[in-house]
C-alpha positions as CSV (number, residue, x, y, z in Angstrom):
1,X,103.1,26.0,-43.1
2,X,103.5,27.7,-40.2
3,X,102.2,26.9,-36.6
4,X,99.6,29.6,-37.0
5,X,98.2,28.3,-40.1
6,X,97.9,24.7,-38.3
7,X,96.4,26.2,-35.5
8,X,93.8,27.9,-37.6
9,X,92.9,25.2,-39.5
10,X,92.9,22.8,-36.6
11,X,90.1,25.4,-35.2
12,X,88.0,25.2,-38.2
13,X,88.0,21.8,-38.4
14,X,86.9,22.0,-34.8
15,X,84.0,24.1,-35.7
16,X,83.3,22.5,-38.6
17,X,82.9,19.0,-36.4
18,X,80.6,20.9,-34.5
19,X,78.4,22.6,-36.7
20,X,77.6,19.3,-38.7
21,X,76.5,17.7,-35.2
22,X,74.5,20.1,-34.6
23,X,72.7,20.1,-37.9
24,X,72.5,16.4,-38.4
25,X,71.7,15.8,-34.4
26,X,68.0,15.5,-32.9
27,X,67.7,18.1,-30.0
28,X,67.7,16.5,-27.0
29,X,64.8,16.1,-24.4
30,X,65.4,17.4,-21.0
31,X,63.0,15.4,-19.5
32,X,64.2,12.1,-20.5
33,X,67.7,12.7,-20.5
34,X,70.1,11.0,-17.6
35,X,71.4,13.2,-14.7
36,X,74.8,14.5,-15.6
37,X,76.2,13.5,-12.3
38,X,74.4,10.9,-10.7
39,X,76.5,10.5,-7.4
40,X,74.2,8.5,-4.8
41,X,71.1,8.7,-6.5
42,X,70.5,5.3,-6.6
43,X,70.5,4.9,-10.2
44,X,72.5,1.5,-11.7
45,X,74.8,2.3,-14.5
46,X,74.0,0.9,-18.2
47,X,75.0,1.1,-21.6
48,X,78.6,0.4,-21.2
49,X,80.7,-2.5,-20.9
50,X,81.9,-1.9,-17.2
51,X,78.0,-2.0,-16.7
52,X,77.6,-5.8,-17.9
53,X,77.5,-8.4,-15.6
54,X,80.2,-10.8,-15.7
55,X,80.1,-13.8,-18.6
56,X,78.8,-17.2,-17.2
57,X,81.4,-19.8,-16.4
């Protein structure tokens, strides 16, 4: 194979990823979504681990 051929099919696969999110994914509310950048807004982070408090000891 030659790099154009993996490039190629690199791509698809790309697209291929993307096109099965799309079709199996719910659209998404804009109205209840989270701000994309949420610098100084008050909000508290959550949903992650950096957002947990710290285990009891």
């Amino acid at each position: 194979m030659k790099r154009v051929h993996v490039t190629l099919l690199v791509a698809l696969g790309a697209v291929g990823l993307i096109v099965l999110d799309q079709s199996q994914s719910a659209p998404l509310n804009p109205y209840t979504a989270p701000p994309m950048l949420a610098l100084g807004s008050g909000l508290a982070a959550s949903g992650a681990h950096c957002a947990a408090p710290p285990p009891p000891q």
